[in-house]
Residue frames as qw, qx, qy, qz and C-alpha x, y, z in Angstrom:
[[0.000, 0.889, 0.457, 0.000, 0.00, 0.00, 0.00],
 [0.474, 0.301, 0.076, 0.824, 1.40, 3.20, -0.91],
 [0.411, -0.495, -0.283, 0.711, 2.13, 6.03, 1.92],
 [0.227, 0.861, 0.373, -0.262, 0.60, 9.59, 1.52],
 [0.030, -0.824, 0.377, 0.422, 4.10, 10.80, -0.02],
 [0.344, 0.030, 0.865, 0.364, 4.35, 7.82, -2.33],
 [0.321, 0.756, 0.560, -0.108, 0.91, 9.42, -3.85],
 [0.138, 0.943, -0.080, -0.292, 1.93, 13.06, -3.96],
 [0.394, -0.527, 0.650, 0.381, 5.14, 11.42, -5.94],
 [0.384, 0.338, 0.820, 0.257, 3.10, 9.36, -8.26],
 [0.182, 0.911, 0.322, -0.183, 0.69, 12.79, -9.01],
 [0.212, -0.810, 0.307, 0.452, 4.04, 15.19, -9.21],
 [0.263, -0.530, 0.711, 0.381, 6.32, 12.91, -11.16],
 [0.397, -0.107, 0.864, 0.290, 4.31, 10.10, -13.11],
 [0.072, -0.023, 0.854, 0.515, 2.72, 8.95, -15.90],
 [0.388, 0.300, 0.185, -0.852, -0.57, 9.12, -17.19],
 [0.049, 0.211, 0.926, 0.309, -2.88, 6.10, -18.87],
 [0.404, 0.093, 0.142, -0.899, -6.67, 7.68, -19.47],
 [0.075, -0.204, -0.959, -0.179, -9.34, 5.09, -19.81],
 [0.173, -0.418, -0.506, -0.734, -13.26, 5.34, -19.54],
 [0.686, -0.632, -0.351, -0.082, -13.81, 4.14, -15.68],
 [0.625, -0.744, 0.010, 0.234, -10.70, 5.06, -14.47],
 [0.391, 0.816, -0.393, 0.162, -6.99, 6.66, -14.80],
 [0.835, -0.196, -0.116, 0.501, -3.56, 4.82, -13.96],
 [0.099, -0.903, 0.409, -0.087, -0.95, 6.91, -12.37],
 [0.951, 0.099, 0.031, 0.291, 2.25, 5.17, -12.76],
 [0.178, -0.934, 0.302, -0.069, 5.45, 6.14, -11.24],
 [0.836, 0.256, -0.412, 0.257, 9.44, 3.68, -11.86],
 [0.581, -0.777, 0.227, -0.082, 10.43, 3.08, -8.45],
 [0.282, 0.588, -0.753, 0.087, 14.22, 1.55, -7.67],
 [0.411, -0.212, 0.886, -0.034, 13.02, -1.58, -6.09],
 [0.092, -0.031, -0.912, -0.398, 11.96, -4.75, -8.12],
 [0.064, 0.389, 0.829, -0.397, 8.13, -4.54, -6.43],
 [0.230, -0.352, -0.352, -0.836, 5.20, -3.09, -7.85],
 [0.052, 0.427, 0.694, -0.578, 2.46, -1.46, -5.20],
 [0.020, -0.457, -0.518, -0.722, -0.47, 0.26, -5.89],
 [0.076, 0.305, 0.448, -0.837, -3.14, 2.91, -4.47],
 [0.034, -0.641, -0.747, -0.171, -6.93, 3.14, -5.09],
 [0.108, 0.069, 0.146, -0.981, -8.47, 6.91, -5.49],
 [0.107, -0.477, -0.756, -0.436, -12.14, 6.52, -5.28],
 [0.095, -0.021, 0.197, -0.976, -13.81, 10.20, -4.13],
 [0.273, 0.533, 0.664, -0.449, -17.18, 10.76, -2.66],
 [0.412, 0.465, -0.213, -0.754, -18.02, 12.55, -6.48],
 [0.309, 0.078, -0.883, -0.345, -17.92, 8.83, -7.85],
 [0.571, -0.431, -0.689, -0.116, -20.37, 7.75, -5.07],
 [0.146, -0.628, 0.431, -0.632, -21.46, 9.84, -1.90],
 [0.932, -0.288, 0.067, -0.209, -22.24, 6.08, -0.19],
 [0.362, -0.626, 0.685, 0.087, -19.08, 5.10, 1.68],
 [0.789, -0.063, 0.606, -0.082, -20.59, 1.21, 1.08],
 [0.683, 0.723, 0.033, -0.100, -20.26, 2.01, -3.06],
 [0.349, 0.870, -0.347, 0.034, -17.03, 3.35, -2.92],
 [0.319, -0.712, 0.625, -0.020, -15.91, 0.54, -1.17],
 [0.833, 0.232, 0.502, 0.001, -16.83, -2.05, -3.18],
 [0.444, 0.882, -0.156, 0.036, -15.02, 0.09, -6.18],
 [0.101, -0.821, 0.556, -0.075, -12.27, -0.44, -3.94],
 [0.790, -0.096, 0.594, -0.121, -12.43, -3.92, -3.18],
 [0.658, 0.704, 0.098, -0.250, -13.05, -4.03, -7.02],
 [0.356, 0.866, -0.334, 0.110, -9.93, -2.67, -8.05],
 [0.265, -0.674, 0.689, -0.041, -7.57, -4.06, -5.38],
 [0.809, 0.022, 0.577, -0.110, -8.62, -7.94, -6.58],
 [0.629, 0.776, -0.045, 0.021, -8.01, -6.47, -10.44],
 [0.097, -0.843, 0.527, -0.037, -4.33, -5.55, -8.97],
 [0.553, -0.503, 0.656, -0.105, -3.91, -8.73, -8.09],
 [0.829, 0.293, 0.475, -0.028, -5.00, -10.67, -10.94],
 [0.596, 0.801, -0.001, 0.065, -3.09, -8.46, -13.33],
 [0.591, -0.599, 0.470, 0.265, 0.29, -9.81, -12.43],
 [0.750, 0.073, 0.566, 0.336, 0.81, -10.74, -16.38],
 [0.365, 0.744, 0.358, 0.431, 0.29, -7.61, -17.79],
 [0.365, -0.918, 0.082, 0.127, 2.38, -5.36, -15.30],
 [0.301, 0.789, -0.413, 0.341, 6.03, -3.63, -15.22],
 [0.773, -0.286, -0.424, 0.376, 7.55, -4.53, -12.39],
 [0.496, -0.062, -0.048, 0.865, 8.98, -1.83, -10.46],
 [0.186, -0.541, -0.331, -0.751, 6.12, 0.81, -10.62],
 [0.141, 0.360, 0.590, -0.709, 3.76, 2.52, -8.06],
 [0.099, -0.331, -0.606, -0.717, 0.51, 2.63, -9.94],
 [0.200, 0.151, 0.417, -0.874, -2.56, 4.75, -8.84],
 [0.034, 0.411, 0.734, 0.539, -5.64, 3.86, -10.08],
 [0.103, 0.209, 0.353, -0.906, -8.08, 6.76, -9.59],
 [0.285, 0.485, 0.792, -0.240, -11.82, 6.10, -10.28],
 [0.212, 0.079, -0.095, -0.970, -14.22, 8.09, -12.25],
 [0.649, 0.202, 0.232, -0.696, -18.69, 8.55, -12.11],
 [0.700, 0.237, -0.521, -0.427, -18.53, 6.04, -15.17],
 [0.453, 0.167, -0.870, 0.101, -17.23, 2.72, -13.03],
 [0.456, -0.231, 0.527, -0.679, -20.02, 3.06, -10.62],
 [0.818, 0.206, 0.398, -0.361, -22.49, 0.76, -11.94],
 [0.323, 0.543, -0.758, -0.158, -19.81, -0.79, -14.47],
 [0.982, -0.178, -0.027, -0.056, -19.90, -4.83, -14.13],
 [0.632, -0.593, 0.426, 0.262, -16.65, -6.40, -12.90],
 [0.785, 0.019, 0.406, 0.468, -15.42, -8.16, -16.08],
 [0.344, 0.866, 0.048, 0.359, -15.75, -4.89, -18.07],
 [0.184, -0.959, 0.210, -0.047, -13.40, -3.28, -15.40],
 [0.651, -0.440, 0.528, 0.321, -10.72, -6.04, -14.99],
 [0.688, 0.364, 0.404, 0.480, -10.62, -6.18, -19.24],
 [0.141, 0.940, -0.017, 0.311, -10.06, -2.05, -19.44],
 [0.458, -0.625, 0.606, 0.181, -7.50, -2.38, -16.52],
 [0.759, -0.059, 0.522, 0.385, -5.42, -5.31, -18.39],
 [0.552, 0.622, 0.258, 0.492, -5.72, -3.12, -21.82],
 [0.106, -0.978, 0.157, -0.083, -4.73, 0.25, -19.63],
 [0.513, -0.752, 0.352, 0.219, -1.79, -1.34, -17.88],
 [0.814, 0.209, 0.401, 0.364, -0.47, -3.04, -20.90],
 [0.357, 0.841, 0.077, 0.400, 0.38, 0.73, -22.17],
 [0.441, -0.853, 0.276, -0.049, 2.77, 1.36, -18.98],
 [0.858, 0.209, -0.110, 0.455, 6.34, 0.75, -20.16]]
């Protein structure tokens, strides 16, 4: 999980994937690990119970998308209004075609 100054690094310094439910921040760190951080703002959903399922959502996507990742990154994924009512398999195939553009 990536520390409030590991964010404001990833915002400052990194990369930029745009997609229809959500953006990837992406930031080349110096160890061999890739972490990641979930933005998901009370404008995507003012119900806590929404935005955590978005979250939930996303961190299980992280995990599954060990074959299509850099290594060595800090990757943000920051929500947007469209991936509320998105189904799951639409979000985990747009993630796998976003992160595949992070080199």
């Amino acid at each position: 999980m990536l520390a409030t100054r590991d964010f404001e690094r990833v915002f400052a310094r990194g990369g930029l994937v745009p997609g229809p439910f959500f953006l990837i921040r992406y930031l080349k760190r110096s160890r061999p690990e890739s972490r990641f951080g979930f933005v998901v703002s009370t404008k995507v959903s003012k119900k806590a119970v929404e935005r955590n399922t978005l979250k939930r959502r996303l961190r299980e996507i992280a995990r599954g998308a060990t074959p299509f990742l850099s290594t060595g990154y800090d990757y943000v994924f920051i929500m947007k209004k469209t991936a509320n009512k998105t189904p799951f398999a639409v979000l985990k195939e747009n993630a796998a075609q976003a992160l595949q553009k992070v080199r």
